[in-house]
N, C-alpha and C positions, 0 to 999 in steps of 0.2 A: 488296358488297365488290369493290371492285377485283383486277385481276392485277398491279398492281404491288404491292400490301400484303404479299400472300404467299410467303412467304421459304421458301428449303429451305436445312436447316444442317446440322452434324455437332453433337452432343454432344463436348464435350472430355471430360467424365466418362465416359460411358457407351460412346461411339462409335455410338451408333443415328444413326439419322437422320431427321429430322421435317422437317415441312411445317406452316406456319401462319402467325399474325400475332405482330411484336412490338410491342412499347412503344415509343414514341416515340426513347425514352434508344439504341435498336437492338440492346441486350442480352438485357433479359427477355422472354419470349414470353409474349402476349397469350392466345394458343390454340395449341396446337400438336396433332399426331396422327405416331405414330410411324408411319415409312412406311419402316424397313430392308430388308426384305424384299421391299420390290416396288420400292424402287430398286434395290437387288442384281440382282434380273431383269432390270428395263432396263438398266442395266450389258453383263449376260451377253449380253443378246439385241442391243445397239448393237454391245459390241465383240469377238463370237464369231471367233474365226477371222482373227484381225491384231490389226496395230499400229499406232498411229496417235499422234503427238506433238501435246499440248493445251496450250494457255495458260493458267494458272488467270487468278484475276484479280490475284495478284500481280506477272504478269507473267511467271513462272518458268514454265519447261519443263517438261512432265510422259509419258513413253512409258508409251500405255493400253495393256494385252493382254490379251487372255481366251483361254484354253484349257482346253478338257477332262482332268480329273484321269484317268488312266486305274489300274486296279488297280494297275500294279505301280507307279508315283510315289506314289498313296497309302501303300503297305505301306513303302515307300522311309521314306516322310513320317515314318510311325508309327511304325518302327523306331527312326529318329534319335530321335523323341519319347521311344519309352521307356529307350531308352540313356542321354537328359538329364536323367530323370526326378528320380534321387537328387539331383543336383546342382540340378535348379530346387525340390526342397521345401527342398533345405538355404538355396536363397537364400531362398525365400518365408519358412521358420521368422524369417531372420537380418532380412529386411526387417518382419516383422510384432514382433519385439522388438527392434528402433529405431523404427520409427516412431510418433510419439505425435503424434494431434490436435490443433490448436492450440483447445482449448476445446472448448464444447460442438456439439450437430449445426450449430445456426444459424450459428455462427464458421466451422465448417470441415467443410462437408457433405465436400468432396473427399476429405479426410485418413479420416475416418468410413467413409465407402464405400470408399477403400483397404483399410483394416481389415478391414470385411467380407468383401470378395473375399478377401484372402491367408487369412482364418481359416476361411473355407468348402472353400478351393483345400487347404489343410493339411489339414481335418479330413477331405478326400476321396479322398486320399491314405493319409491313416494309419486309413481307415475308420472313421469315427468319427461320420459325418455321418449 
């Protein structure tokens, strides 16, 4: 195999992010291997400690930075989190009874896997899970 066959993408579903080959068509993947967590690191460890303005390849602008979470940004974080709490299960409830799949898994994995997350995020909330 070649280094130009293999491609690094983001999932639009999931947000992971893989490494491997695709189909020809440049959508489906051929092979893929989920590699989030160790491009996360290279992330960390390229852009530790600055900022630095990147081109994607659409052309657009983009300001990198990484910095250390320190305890009290964390507890910062968590606090606003649990302040929003009631208000994001009330959207989640309201977004999981409107939204309806357009068919079955095959038609509409997206819609599917929405469902899933919001009725897991709901049931772990109201303890249930």
């Amino acid at each position: 195999m070649e280094l130009e066959q293999i491609h690094l993408a983001k999932s639009g579903l999931t947000d992971n992010v893989y490494i491997g080959t695709v189909a020809k068509n440049g959508i489906s993947w051929l092979k893929k291997k989920g590699i989030t967590n160790e491009f996360i690191t290279a992330v960390i460890q390229r852009w530790s400690g600055f900022t630095q303005t990147l081109t994607g390849s659409d052309g657009k602008k983009h300001k990198v930075s990484v910095s250390p979470v320190n305890g009290r940004d964390k507890e910062k974080a968590n606090a606003r989190l649990i302040a929003a709490a009631p208000e994001l299960l009330e959207a989640c409830k309201g977004a999981f009874e409107r939204l309806s799949p357009k068919g079955d898994i095959k038609k509409d994995f997206g819609g599917h896997v929405a469902m899933s997350g919001l009725s897991k995020a709901i049931a772990k909330a109201e303890l249930t899970a």
